[in-house]
Structures are given as structure tokens and as C-alpha cells.
Backbone atoms as SQL, in Angstrom:
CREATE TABLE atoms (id INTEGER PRIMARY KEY, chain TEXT, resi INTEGER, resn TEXT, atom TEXT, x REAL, y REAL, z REAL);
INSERT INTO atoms VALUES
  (1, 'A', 1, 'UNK', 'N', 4.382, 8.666, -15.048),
  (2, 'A', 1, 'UNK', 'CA', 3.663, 7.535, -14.531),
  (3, 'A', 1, 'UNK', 'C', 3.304, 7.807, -13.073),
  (4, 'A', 2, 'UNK', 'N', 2.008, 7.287, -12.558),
  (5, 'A', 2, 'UNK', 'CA', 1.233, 7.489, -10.882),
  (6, 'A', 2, 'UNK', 'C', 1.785, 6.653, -10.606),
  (7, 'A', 3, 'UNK', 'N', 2.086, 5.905, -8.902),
  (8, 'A', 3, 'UNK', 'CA', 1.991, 5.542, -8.363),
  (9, 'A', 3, 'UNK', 'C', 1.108, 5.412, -6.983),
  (10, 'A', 4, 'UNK', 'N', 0.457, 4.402, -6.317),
  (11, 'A', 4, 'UNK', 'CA', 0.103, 4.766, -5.263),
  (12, 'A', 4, 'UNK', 'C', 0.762, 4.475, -3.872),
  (13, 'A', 5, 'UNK', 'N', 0.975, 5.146, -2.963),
  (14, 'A', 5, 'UNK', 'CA', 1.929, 4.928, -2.167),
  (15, 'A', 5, 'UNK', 'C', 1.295, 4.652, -0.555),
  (16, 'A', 6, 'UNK', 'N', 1.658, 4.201, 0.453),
  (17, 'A', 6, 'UNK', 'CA', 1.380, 4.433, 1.763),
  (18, 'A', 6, 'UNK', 'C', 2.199, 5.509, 2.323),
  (19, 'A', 7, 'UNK', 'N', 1.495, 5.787, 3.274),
  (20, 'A', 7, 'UNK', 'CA', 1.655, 7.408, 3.894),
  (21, 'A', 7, 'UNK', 'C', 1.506, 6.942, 5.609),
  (22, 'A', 8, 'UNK', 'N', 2.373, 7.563, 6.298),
  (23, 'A', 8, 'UNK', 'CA', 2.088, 7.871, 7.753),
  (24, 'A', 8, 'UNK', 'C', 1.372, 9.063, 7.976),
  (25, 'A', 9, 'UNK', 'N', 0.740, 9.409, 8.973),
  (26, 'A', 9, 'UNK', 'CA', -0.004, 10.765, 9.351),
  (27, 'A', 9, 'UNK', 'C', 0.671, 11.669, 9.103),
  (28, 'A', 10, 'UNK', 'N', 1.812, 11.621, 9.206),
  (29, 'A', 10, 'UNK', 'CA', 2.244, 13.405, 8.547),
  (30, 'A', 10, 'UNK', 'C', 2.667, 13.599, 6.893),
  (31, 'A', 11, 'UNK', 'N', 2.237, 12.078, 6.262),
  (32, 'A', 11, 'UNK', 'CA', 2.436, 12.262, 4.465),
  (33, 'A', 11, 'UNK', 'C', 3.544, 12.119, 4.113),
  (34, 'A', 12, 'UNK', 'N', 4.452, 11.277, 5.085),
  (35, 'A', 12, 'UNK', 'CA', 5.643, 10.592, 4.388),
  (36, 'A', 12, 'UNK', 'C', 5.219, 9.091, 4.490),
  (37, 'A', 13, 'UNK', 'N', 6.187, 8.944, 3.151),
  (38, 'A', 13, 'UNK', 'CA', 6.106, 7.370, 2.291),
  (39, 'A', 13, 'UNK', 'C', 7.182, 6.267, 3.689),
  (40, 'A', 14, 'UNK', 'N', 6.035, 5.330, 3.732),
  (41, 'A', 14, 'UNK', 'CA', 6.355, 3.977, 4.655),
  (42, 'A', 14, 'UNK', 'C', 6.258, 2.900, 3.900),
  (43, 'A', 15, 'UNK', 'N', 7.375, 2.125, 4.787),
  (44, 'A', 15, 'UNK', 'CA', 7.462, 0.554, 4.092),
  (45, 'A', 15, 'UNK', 'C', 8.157, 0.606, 2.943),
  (46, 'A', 16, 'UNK', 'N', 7.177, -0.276, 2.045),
  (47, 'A', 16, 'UNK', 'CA', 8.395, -1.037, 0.652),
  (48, 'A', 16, 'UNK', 'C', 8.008, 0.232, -0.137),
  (49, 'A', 17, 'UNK', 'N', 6.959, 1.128, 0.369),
  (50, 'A', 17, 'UNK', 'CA', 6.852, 2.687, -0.438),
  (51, 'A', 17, 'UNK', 'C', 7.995, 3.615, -0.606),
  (52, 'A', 18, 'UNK', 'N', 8.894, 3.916, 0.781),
  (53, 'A', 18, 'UNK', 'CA', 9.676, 4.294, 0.963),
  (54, 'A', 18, 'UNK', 'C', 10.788, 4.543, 0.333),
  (55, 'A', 19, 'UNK', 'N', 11.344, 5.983, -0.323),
  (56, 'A', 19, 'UNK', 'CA', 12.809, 5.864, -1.086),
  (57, 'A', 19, 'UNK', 'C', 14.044, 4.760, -1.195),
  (58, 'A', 20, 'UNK', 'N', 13.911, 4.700, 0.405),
  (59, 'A', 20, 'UNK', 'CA', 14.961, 4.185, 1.055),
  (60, 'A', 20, 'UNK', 'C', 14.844, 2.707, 1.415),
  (61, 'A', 21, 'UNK', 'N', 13.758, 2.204, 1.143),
  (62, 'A', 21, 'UNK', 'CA', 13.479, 0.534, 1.785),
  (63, 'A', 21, 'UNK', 'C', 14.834, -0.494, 1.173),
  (64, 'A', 22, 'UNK', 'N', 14.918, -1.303, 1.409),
  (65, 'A', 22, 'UNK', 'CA', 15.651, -2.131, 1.021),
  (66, 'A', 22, 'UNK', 'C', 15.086, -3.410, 0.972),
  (67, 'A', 23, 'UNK', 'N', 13.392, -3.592, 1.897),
  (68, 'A', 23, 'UNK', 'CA', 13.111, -5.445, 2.063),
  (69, 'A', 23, 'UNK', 'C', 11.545, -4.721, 1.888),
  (70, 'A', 24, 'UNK', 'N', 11.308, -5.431, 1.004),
  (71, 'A', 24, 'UNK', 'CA', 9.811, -5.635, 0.513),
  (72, 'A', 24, 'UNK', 'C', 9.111, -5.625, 2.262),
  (73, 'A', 25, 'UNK', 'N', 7.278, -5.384, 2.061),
  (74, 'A', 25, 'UNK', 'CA', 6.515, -5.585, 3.076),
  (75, 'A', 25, 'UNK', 'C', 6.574, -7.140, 3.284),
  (76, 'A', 26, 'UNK', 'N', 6.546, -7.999, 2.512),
  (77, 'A', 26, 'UNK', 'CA', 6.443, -9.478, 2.381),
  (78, 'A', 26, 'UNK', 'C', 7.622, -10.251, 3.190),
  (79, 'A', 27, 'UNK', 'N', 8.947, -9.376, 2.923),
  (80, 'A', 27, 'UNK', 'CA', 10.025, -10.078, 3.418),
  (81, 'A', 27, 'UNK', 'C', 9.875, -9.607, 4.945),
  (82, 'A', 28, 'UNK', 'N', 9.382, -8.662, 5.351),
  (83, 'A', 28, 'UNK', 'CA', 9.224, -8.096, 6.865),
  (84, 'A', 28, 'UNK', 'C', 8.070, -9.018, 7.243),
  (85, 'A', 29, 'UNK', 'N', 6.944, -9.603, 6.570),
  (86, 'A', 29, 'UNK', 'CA', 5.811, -10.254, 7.240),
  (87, 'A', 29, 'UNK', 'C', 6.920, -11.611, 7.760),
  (88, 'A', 30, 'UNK', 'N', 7.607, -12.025, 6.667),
  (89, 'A', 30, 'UNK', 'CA', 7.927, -13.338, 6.775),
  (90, 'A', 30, 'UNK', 'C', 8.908, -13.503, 7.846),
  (91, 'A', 31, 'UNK', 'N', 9.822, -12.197, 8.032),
  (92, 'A', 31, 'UNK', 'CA', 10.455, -12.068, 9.300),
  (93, 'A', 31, 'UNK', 'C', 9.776, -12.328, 10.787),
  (94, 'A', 32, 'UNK', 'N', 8.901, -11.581, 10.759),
  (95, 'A', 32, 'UNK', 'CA', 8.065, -11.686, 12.314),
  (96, 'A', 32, 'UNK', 'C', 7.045, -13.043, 11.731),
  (97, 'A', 33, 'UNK', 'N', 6.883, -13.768, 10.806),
  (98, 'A', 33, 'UNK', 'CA', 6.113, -15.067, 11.434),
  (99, 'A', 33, 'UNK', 'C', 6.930, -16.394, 11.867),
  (100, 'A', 34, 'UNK', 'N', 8.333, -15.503, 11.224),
  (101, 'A', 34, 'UNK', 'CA', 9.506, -16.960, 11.581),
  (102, 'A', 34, 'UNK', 'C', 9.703, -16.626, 13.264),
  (103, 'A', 35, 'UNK', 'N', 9.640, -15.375, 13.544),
  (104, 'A', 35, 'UNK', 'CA', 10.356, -15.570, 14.739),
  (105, 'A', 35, 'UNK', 'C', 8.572, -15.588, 15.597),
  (106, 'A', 36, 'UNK', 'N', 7.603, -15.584, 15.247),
  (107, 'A', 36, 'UNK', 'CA', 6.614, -16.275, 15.944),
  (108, 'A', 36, 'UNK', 'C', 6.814, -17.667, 15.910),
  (109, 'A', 37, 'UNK', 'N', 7.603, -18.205, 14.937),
  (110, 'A', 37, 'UNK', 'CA', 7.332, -20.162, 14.860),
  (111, 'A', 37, 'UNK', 'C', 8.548, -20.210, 16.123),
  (112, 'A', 38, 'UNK', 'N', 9.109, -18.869, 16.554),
  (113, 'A', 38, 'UNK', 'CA', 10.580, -19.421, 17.555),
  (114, 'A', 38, 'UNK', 'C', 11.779, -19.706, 16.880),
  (115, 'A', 39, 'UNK', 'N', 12.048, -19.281, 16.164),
  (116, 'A', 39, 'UNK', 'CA', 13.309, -18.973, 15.467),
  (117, 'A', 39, 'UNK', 'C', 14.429, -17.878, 15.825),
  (118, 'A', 40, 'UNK', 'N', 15.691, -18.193, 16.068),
  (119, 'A', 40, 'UNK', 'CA', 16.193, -17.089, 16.557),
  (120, 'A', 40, 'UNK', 'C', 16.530, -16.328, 15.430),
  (121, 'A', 41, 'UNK', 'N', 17.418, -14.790, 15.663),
  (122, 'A', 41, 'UNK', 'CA', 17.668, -14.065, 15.090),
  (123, 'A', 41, 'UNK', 'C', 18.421, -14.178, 13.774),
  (124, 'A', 42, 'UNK', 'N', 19.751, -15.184, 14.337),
  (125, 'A', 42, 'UNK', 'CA', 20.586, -15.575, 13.138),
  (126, 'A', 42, 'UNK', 'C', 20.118, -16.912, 12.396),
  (127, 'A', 43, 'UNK', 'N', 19.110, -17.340, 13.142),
  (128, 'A', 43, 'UNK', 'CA', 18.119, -18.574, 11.684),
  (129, 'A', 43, 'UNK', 'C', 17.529, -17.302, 11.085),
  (130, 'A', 44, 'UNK', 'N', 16.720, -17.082, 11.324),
  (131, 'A', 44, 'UNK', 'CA', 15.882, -15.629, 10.517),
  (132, 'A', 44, 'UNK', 'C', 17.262, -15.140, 9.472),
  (133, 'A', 45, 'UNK', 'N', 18.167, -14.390, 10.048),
  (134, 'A', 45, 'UNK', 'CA', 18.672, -14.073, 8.808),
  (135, 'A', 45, 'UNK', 'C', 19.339, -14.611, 8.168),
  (136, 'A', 46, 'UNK', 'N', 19.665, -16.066, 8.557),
  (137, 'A', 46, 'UNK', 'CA', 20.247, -16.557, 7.417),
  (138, 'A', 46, 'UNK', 'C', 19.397, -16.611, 6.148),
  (139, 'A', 47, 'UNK', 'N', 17.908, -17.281, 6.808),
  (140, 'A', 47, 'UNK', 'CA', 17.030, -17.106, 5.970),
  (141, 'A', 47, 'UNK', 'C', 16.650, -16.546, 4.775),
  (142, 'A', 48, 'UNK', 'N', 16.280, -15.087, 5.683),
  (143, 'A', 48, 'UNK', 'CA', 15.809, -14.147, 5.173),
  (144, 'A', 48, 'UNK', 'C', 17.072, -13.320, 3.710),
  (145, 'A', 49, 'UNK', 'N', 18.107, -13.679, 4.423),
  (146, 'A', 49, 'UNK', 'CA', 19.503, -12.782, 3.675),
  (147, 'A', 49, 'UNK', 'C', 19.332, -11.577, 4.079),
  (148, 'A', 50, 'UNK', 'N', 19.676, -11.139, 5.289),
  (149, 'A', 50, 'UNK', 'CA', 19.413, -9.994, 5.547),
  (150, 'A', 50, 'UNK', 'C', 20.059, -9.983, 7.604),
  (151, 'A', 51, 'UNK', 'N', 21.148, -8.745, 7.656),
  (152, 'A', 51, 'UNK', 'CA', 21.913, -8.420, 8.718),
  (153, 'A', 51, 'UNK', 'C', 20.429, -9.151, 9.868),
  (154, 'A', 52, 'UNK', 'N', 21.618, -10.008, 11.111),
  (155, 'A', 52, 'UNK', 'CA', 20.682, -9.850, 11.957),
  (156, 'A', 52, 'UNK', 'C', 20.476, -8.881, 12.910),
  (157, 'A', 53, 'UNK', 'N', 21.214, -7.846, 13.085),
  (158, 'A', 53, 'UNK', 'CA', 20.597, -6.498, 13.615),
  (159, 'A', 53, 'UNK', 'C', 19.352, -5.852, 13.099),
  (160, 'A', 54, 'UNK', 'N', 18.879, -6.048, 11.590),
  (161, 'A', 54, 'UNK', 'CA', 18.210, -5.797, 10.759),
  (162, 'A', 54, 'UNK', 'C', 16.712, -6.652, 11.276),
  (163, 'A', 55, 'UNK', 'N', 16.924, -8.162, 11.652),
  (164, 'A', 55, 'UNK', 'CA', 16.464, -8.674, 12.018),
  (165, 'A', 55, 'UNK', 'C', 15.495, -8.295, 13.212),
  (166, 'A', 56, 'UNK', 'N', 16.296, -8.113, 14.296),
  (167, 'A', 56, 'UNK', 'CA', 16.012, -7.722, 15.687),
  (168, 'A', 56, 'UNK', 'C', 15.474, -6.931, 15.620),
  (169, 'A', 57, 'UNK', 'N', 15.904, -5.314, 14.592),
  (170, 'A', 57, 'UNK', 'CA', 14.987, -4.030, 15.042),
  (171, 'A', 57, 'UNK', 'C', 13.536, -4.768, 14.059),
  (172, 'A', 58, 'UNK', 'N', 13.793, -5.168, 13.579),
  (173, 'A', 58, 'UNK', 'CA', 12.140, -5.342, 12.751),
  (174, 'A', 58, 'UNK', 'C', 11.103, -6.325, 13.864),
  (175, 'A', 59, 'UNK', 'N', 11.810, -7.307, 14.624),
  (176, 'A', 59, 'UNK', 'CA', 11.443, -8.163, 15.895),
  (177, 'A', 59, 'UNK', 'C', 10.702, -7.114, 16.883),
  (178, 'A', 60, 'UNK', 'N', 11.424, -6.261, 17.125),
  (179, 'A', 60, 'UNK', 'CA', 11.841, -5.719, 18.121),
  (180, 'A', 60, 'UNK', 'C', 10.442, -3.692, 17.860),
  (181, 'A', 61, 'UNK', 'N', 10.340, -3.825, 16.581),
  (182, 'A', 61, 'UNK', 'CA', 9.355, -2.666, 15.938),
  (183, 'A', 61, 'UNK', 'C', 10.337, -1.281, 15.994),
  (184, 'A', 62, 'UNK', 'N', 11.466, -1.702, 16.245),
  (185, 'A', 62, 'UNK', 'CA', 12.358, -0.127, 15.917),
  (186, 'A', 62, 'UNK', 'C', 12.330, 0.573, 14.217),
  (187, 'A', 63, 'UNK', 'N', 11.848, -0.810, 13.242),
  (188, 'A', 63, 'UNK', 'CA', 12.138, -0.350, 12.165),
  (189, 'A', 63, 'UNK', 'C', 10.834, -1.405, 11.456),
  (190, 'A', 64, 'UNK', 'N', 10.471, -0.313, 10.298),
  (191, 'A', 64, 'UNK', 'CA', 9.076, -0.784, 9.765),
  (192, 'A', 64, 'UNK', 'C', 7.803, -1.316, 10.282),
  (193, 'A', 65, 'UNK', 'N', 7.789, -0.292, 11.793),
  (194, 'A', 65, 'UNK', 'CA', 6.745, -0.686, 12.544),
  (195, 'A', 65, 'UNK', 'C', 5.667, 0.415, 12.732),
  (196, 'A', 66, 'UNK', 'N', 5.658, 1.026, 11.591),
  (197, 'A', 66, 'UNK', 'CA', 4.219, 2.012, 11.159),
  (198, 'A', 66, 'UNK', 'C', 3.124, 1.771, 10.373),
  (199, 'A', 67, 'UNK', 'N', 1.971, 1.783, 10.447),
  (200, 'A', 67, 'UNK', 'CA', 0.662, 1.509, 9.797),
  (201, 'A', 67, 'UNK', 'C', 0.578, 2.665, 8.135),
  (202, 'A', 68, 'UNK', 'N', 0.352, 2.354, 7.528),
  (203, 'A', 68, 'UNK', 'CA', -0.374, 3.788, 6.799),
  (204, 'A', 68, 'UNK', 'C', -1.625, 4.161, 7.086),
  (205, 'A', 69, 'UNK', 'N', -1.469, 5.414, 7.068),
  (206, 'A', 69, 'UNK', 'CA', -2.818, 6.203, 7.838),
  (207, 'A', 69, 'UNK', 'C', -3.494, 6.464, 6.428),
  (208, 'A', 70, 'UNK', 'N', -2.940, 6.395, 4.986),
  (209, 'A', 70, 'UNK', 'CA', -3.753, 7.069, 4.052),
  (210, 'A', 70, 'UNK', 'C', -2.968, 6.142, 3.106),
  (211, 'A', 71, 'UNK', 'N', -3.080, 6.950, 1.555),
  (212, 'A', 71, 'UNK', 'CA', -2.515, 6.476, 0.582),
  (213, 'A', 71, 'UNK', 'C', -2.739, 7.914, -0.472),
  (214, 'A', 72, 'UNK', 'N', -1.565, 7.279, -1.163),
  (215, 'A', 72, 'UNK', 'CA', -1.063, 8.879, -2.093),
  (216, 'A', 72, 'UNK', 'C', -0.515, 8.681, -3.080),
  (217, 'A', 73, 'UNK', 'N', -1.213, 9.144, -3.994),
  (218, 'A', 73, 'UNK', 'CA', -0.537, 9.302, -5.421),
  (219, 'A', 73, 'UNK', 'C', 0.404, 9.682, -5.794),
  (220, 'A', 74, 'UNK', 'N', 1.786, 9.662, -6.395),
  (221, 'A', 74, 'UNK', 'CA', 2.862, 10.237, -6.422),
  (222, 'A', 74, 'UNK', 'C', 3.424, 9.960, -8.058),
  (223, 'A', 75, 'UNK', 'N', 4.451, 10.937, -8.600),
  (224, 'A', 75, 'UNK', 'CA', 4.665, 10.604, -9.917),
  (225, 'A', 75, 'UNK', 'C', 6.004, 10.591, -9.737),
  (226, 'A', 76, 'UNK', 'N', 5.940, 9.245, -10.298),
  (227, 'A', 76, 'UNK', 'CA', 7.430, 8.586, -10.532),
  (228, 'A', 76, 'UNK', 'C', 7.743, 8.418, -12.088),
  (229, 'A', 77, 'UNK', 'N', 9.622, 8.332, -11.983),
  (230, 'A', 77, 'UNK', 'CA', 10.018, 8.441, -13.283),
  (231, 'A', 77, 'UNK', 'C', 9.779, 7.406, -13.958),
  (232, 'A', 78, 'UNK', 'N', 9.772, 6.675, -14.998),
  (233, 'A', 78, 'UNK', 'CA', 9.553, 5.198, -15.796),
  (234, 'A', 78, 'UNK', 'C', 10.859, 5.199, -15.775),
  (235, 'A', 79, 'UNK', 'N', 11.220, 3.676, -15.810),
  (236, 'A', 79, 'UNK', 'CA', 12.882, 3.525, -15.523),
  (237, 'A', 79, 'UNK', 'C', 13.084, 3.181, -16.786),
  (238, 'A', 80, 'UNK', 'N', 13.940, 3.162, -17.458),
  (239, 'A', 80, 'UNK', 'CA', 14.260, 2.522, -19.272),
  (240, 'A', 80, 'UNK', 'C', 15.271, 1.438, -18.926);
């Protein structure tokens, strides 16, 4: 089975693309519009369910703060 994936400029997988993600792109939008309404860190994660250190670097763009420069086909296993 294809998938299509987002890519940073050097052709590794970003975001909810990523091996390793753990929070959807959606749950990261919803992070930074709570803390635009002024919400602190530990409202956000209670929220969200999710560490508020986790919180902060996503606030803060230490973590999931890359664009995709492209997009890429990749073949993944079908899960049973």
C-alpha cells in the first residue's frame, strides 16, 4: 500500500507523517490556538492530554515547527 507523506528539504518525514509522532497535526493546531485564546500551559494540557513540557516546546516551535517543502510517496505495510 502508497502512502503520501510530508517531507522537509532534506526528504525526511514531518509531523503526524513522522515514524515517531505521537499528536496528530490537528492536536498541534489546537494547541497553539488555545494558547493564542491565552491559556496557560497546564490548561492546554490538561486539555489537550498531553505533558506540559510537550506543550511549551510546541508553544515555544522547539518541536513540530517545520513546513513540508514537498510530498512523497512511501510504501507502507497494511496493518491486519
Amino acid at each position: 500500500m502508497q502512502k503520501t507523506v510530508a517531507v522537509n528539504e532534506r526528504g525526511l518525514r514531518i509531523g503526524e507523517d513522522h515514524q515517531n509522532a505521537r499528536y496528530t497535526d490537528g492536536e498541534v493546531t489546537l494547541v497553539l490556538e488555545l494558547r493564542d485564546e491565552g491559556k496557560s500551559y497546564g490548561e492546554i494540557a490538561r486539555l489537550a492530554e498531553m505533558p506540559k513540557s510537550t506543550v511549551r516546546d510546541i508553544c515555544k516551535g522547539r518541536r513540530r515547527c517545520q513546513c513540508a517543502a514537498r510530498w512523497k510517496t512511501v510504501c507502507v505495510a497494511e496493518s491486519t
